[in-house]
KETI-769668 format. One record per residue: residue in three letters; x, y, z of N, C-alpha, C in turn. Coordinates in pm, whole numbers, m for minus. Atoms other than C-alpha are relative to their C-alpha. Last residue first. Layout:
BEGIN
res,nX,nY,nZ,caX,caY,caZ,cX,cY,cZ
ALA,X,Y,Z,X,Y,Z,X,Y,Z
...
//
This chain:
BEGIN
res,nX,nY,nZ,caX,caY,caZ,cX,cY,cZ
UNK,m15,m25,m131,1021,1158,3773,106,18,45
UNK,m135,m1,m39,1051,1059,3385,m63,32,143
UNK,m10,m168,m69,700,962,3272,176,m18,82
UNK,m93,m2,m74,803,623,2995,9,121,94
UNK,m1,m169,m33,561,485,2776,23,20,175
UNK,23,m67,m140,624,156,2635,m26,119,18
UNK,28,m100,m68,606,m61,2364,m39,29,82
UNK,137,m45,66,672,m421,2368,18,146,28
UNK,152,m73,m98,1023,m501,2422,m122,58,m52
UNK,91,153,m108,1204,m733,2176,m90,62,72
UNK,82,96,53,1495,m516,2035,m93,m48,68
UNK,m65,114,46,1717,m327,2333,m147,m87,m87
UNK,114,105,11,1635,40,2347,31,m107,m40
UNK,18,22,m155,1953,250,2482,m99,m174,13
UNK,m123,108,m48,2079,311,2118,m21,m66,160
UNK,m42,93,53,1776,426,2004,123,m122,62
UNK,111,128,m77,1692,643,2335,55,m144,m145
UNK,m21,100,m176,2068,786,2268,m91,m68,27
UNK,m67,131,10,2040,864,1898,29,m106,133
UNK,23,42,106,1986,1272,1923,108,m143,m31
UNK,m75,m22,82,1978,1404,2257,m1,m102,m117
UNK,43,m31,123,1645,1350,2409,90,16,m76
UNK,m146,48,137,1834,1066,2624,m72,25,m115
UNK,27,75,94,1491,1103,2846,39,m22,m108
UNK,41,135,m89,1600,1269,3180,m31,m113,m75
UNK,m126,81,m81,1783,1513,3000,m42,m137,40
UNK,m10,169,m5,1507,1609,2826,72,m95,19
UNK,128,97,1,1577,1957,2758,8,m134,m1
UNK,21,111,29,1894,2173,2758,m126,m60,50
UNK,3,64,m148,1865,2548,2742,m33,m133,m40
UNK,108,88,m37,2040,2637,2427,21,m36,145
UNK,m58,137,m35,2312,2944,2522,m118,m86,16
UNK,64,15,m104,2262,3239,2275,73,m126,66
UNK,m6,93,m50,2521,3480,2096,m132,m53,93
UNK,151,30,m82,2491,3796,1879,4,m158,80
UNK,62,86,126,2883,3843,1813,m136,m38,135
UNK,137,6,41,2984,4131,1952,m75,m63,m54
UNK,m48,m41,150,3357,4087,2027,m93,m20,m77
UNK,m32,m111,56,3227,4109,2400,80,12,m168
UNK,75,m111,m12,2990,3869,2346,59,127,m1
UNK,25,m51,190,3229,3626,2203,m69,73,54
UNK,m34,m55,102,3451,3668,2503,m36,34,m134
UNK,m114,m135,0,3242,3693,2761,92,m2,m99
UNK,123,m131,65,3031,3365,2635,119,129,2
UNK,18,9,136,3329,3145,2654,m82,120,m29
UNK,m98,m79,43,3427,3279,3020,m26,m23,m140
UNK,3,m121,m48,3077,3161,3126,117,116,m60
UNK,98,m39,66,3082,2828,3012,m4,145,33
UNK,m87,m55,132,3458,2810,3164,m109,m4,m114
UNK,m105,m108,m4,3286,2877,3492,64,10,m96
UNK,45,m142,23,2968,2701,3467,95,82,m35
UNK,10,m83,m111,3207,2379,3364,m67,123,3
UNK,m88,m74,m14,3202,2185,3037,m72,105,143
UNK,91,m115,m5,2971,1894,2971,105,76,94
UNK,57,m55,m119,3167,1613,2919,m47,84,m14
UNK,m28,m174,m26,3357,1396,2649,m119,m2,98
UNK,m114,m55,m124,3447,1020,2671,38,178,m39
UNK,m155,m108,45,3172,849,2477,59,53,106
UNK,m54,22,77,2981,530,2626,101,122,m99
UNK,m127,138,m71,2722,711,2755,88,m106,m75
UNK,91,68,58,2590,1028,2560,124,m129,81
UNK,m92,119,30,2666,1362,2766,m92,m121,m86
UNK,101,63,m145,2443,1672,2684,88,m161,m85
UNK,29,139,23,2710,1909,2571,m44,m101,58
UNK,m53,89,m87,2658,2254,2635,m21,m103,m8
UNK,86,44,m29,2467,2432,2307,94,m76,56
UNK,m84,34,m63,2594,2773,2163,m58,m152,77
UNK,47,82,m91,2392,2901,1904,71,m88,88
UNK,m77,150,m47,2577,3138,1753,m55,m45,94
UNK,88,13,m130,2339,3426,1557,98,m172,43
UNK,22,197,m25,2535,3516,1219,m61,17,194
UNK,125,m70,m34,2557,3882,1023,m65,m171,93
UNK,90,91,101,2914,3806,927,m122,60,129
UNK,57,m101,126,3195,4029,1013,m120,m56,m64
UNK,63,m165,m3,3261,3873,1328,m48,68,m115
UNK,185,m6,29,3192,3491,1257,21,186,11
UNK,52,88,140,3589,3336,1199,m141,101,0
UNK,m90,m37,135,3771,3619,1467,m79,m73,m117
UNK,16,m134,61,3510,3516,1704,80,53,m102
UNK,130,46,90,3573,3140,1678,m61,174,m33
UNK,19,49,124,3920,3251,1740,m138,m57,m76
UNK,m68,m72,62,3893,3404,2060,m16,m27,m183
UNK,119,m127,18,3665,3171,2177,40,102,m78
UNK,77,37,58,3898,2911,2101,m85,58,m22
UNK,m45,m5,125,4188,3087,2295,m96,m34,m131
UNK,5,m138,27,3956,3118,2590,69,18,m155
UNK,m124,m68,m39,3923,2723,2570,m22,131,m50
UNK,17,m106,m126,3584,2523,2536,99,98,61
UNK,m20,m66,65,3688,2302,2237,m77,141,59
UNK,m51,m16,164,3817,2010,2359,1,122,m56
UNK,m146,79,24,3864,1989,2721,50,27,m103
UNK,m129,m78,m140,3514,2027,2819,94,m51,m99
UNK,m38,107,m66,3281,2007,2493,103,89,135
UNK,m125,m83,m88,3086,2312,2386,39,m178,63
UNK,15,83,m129,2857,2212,2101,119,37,84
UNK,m180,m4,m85,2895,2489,1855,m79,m51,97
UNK,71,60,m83,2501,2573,1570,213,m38,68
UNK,m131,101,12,2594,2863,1336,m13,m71,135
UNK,m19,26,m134,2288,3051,1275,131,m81,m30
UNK,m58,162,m4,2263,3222,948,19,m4,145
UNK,m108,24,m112,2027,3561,969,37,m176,m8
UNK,24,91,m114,1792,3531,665,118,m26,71
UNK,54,m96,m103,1833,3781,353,m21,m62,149
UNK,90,m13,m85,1770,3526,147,m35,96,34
UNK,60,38,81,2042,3518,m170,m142,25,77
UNK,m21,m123,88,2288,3714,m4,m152,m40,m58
UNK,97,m124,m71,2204,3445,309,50,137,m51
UNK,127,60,m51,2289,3124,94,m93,122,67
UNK,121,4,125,2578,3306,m77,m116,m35,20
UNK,10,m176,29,2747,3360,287,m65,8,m140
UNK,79,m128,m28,2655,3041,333,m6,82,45
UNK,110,17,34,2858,2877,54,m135,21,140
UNK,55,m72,119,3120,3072,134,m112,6,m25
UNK,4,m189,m27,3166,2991,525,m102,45,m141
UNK,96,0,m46,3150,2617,387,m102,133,58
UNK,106,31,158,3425,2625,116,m169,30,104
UNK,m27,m106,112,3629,2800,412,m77,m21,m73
UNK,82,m82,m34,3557,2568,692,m2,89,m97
UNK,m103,m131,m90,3715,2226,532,m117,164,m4
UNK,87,m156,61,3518,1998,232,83,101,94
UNK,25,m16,112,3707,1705,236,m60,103,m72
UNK,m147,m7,70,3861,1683,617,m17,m19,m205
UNK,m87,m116,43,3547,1826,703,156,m22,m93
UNK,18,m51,136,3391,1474,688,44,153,m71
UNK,m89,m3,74,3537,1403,1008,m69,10,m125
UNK,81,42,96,3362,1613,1239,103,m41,m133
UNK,135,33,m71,3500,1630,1575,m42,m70,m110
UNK,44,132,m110,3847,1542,1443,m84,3,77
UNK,23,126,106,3767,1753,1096,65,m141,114
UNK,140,50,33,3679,2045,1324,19,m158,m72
UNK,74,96,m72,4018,2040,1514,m116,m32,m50
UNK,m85,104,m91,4249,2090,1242,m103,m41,99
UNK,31,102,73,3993,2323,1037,91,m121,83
UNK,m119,55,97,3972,2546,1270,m45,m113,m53
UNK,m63,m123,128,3716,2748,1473,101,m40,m63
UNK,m147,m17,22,3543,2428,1591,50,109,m59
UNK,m83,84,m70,3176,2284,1647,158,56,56
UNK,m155,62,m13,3044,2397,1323,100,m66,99
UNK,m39,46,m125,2699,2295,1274,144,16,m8
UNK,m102,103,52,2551,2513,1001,90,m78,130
UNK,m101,1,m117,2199,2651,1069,142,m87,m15
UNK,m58,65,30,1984,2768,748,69,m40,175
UNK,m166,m47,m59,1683,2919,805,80,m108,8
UNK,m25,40,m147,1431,2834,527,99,23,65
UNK,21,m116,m140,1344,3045,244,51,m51,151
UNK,95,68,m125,1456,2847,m61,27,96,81
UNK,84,m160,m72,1549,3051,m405,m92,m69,150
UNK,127,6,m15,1626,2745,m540,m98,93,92
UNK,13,m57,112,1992,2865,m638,m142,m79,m30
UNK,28,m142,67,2008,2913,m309,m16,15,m143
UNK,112,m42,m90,1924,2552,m173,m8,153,m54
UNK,140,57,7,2109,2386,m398,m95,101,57
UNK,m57,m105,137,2462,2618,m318,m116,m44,m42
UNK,86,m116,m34,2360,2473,27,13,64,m120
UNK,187,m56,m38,2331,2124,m131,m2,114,53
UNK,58,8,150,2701,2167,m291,m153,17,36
UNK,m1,m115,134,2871,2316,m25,m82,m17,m60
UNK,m68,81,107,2773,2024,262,m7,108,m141
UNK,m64,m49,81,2790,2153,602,36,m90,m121
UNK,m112,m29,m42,2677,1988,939,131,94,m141
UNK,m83,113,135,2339,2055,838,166,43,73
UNK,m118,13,m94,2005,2192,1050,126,m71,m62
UNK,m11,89,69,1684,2320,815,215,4,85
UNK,m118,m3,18,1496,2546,993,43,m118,m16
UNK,m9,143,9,1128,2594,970,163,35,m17
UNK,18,115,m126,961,2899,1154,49,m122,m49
UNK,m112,m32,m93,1061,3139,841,3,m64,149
UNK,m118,47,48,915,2899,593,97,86,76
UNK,m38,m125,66,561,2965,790,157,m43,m40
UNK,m139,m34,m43,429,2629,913,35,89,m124
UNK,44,m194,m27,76,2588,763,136,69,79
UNK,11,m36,m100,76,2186,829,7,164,19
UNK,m23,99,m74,m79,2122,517,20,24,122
UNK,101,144,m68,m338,2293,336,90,m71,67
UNK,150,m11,m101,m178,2643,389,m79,m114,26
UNK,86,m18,65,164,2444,250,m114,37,86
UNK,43,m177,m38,455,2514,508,m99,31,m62
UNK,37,m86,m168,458,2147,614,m54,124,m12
UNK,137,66,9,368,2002,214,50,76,165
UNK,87,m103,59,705,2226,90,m140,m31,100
UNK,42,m174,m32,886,2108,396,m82,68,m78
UNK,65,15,m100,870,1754,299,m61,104,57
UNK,140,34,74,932,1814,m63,m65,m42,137
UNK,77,m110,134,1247,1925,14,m128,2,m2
UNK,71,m70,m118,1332,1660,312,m42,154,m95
UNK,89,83,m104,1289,1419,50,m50,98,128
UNK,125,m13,40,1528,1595,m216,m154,m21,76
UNK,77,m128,m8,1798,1702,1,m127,m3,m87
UNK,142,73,53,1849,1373,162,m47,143,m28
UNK,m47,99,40,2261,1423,262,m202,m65,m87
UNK,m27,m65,147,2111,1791,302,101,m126,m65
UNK,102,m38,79,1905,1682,611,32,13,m163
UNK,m69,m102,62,2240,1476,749,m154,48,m74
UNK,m41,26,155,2078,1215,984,55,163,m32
UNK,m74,99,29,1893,1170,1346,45,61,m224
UNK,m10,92,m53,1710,1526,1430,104,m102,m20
UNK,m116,7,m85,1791,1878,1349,m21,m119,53
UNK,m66,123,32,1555,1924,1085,139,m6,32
UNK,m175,m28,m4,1376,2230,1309,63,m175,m35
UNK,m73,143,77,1034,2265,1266,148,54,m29
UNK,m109,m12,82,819,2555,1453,47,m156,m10
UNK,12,m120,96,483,2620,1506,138,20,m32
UNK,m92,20,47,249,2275,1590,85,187,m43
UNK,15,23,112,m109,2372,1713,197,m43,m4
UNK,m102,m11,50,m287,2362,2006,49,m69,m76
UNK,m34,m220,1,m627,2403,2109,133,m9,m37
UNK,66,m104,132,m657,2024,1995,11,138,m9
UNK,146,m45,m26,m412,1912,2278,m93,37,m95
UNK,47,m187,m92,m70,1833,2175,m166,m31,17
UNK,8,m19,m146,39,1472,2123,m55,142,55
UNK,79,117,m79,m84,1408,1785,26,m5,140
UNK,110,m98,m67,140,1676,1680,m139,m71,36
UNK,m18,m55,m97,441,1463,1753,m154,97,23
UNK,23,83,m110,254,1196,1503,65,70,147
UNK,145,19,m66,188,1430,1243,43,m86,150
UNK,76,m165,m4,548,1589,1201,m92,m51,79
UNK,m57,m2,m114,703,1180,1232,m105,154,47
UNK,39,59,m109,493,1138,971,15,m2,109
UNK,140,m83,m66,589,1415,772,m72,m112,106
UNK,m30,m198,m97,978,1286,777,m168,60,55
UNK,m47,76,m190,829,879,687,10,117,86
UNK,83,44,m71,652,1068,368,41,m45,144
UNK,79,m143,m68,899,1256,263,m99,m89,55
UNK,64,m75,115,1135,918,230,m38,152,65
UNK,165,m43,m51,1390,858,498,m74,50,m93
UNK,44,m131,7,1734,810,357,m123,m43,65
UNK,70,m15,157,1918,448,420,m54,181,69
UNK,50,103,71,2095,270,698,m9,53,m181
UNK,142,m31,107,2349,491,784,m30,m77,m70
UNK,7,m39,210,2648,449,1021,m128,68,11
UNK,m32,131,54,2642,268,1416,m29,31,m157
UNK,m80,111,m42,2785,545,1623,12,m129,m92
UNK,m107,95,100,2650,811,1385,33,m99,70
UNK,85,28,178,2304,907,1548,109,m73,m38
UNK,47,124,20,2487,896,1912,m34,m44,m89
UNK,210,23,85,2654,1223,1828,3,m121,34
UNK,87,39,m45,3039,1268,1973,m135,11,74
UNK,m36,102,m45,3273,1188,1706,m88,6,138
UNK,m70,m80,m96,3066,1332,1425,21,m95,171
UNK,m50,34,m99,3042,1071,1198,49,59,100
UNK,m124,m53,m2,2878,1186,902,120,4,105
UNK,m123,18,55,2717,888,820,115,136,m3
UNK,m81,m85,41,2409,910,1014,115,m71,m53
UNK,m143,m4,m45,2133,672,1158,55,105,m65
UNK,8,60,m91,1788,620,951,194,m9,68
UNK,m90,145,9,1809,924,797,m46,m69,120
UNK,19,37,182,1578,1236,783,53,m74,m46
UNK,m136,93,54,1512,1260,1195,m28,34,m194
UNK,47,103,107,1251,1565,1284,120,m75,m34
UNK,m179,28,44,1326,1802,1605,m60,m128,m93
UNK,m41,147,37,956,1969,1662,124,m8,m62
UNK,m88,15,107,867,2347,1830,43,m199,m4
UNK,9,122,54,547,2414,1986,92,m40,m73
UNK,m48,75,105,622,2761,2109,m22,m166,39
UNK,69,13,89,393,2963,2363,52,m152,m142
UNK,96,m93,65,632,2902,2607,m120,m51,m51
UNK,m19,m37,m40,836,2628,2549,m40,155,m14
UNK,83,m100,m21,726,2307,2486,143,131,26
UNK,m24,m72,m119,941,2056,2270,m71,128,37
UNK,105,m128,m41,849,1796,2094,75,75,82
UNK,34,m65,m124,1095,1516,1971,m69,144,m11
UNK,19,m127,m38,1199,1273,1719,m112,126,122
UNK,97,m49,m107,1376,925,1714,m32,152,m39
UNK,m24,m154,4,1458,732,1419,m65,62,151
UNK,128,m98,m133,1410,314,1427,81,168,m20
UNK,m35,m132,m50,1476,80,1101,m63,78,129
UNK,m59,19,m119,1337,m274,1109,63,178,78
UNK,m188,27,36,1225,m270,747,105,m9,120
UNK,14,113,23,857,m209,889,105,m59,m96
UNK,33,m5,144,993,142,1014,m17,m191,m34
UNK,m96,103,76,1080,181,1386,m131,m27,m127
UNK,72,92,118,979,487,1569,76,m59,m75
UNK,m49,133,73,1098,597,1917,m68,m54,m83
UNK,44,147,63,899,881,2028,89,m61,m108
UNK,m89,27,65,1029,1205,2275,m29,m170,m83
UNK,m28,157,60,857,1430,2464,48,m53,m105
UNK,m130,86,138,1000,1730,2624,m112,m150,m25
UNK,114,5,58,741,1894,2901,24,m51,m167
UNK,5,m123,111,1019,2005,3141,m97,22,m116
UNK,74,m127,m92,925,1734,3345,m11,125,m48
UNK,m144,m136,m62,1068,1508,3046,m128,96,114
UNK,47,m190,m59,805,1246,2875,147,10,103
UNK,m59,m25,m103,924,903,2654,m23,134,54
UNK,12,m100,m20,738,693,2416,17,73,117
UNK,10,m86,m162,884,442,2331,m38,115,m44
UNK,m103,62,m65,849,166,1993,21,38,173
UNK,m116,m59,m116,592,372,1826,32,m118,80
UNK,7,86,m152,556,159,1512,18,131,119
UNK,m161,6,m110,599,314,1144,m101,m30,127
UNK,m45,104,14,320,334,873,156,m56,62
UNK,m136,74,m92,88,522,964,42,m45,m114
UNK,m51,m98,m68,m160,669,724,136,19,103
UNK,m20,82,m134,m163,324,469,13,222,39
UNK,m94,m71,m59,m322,405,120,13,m21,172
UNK,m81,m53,141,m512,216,m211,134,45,132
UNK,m57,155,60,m776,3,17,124,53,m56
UNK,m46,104,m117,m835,265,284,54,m129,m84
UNK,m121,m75,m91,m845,552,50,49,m90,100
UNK,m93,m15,102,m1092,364,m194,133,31,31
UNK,m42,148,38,m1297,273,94,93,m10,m69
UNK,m102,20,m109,m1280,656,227,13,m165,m47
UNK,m136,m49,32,m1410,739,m129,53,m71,124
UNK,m49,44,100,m1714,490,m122,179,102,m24
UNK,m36,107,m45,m1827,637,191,103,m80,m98
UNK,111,144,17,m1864,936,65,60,m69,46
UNK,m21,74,140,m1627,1188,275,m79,m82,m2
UNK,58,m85,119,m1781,1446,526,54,m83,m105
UNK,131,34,17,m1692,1154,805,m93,98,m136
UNK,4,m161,104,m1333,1195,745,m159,m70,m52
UNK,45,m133,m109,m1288,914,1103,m55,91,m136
UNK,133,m2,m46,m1271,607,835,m68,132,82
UNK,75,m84,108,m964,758,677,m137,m29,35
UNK,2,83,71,m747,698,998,m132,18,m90
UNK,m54,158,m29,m615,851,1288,m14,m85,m128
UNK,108,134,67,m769,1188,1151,122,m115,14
UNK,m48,87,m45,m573,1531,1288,m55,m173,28
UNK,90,55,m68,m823,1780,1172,29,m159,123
UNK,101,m42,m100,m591,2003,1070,m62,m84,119
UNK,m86,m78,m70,m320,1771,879,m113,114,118
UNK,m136,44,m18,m482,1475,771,103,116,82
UNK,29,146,m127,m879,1552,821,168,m30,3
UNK,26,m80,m133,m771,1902,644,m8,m116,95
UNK,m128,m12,m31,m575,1710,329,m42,85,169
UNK,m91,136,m63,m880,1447,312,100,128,16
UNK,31,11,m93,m1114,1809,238,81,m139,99
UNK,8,m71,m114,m874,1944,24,m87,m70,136
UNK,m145,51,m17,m903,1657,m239,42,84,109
UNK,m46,130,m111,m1235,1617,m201,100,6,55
UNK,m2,m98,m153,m1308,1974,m336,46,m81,92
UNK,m191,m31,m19,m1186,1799,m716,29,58,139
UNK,m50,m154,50,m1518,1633,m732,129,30,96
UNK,22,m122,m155,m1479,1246,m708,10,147,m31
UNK,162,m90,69,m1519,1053,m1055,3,65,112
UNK,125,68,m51,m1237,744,m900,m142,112,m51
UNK,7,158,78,m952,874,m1095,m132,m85,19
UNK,49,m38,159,m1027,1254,m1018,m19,m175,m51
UNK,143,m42,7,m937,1181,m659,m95,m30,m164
UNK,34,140,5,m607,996,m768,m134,30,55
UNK,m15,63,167,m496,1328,m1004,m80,m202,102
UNK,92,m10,108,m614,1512,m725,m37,m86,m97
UNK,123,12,m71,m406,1346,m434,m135,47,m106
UNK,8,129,m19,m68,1389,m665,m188,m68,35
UNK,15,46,149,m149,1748,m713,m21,m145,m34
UNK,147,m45,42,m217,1819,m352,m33,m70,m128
UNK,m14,m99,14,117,1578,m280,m156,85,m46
UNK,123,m71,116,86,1244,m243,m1,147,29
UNK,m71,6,113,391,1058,m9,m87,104,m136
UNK,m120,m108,m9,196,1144,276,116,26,m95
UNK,120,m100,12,m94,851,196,127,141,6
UNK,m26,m106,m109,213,626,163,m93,125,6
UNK,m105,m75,29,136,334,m82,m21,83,138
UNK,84,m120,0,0,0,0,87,124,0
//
């Protein structure tokens, strides 16, 4: 059966139209799917009967497992889904505020091997269609309340987004579409450890989304032993291509820097990561490293978290520091996977 989420308005017409249905149908299945939040085509009680048969024999809505489902006091949840190929991805909700914001996987696992992400430990299976990515969408917003709505998307979960730039393409168009999830293309950010050629993609498709580039490192010597795929592309080709990405926008670049102890938490480092971003119009997301067991880095001290900021702040670079979430429920990206051993029935997991 095919992937009801895989169909696009146009798609969804052309298989409306097939059966003699007027063409209004096709909107009204995309509101029970994304609005109206419809478990399943029987609930889209304004459809003939005869269409939802057609929709139930021809298309699956699910089609992934939750595996765990895991809550945070903070109000973090977090669902383990495994794909009827065995594959599992995790992605996560997060309250805060007003904001509804979602972390979406786009691989099963990673291949860029940063040294330490849980996603890469064990590779990359395969890509994630668009369909599996919007699923994950619907099924976090299946946890909110009906008064609330979904309002930002950040493809910062399991995988390289721009190692699957067609899939998560066509994922985002159908999020920010008014019939789909209605996400504004400046609420969706698209998270990448840096690959020239897809962001040079992305501008010479006139895309709107905010970019965030993970660097980690003000050099190329140490970035390419966090992240070794630098050692082929290096910070320079990456700088360029988005500084062309946000000529082309107009959209503040973020530059995403995990702070390890030891490694790359030193006054000298600060120093130098300011020297790389001052003249650039960039927002550094700064984000203390939430340990993953089994690696041998740390979460760096208030006190030399503290001296980092002071120096890029005073050499004015706009700086924040993510507040961490879901500690309690290895929301970091790849840890509940790697934690969950085969075999157990689903669960759901309140932290305390």
């Amino acid at each position: 059966m095919k992937h009801i989420l895989e169909f696009d308005s146009q798609a969804l017409s052309d298989f409306v139209a097939s059966h003699d249905e007027k063409s209004f149908r096709v909107g009204q299945v995309r509101k029970w799917l994304f609005a109206d939040r419809a478990q399943s085509f029987g609930e889209m009680s304004n459809l003939p009967k005869s269409l939802r048969g057609h929709l139930t024999e021809s298309f699956q809505i699910w089609t992934s497992k939750v595996v765990n489902h895991s809550k945070s006091e903070d109000g973090t949840e977090k669902l383990l889904l495994q794909w009827p190929d065995g594959g599992q991805v995790e992605c996560v909700l997060l309250r805060d505020g007003d904001r509804r914001s979602i972390c979406v996987s786009s691989q099963v696992g990673c291949a860029m091997g940063c040294v330490f992400c849980a996603s890469g430990l064990d590779g990359v299976d395969r890509n994630l269609t668009s369909g599996e990515i919007l699923e994950q969408m619907l099924r976090l917003q299946h946890l909110l309340p009906s008064d609330e709505r979904l309002s930002h998307i950040v493809m910062m979960g399991m995988g390289e987004p721009l190692a699957n730039l067609n899939n998560v393409l066509a994922t985002l168009q159908q999020a920010s579409a008014a019939d789909g999830l209605g996400i504004s293309s400046r609420r969706i950010t698209i998270s990448t450890v840096g690959i020239p050629e897809a962001i040079d993609k992305l501008t010479e498709l006139n895309s709107r989304y905010n970019l965030a580039v993970s660097l980690h490192a003000p050099n190329d010597q140490l970035r390419s032993q966090l992240v070794p795929v630098n050692k082929k592309i290096g910070i320079a080709k990456i700088l360029a291509a988005a500084d062309s990405y946000f000529e082309s926008c107009g959209r503040r670049l973020t530059f995403e820097y995990v702070l390890l102890a030891g490694v790359n938490d030193t006054q000298e480092q600060a120093r130098e990561l300011a020297s790389l971003l001052r003249k650039r119009s960039v927002l550094l997301n700064v984000i203390p490293y939430n340990p993953v067991e089994g690696l041998p880095y740390r979460t760096p001290s208030a006190k030399s978290i503290s001296k980092f900021r002071k120096i890029l702040t005073d050499a004015g670079i706009t700086i924040q520091f993510r507040q961490r979430k879901g500690d309690q429920i290895n929301a970091a990206c790849g840890q509940l996977r790697r934690n969950f051993r085969p075999g157990n029935e689903p669960v759901q997991i309140s932290a305390s």
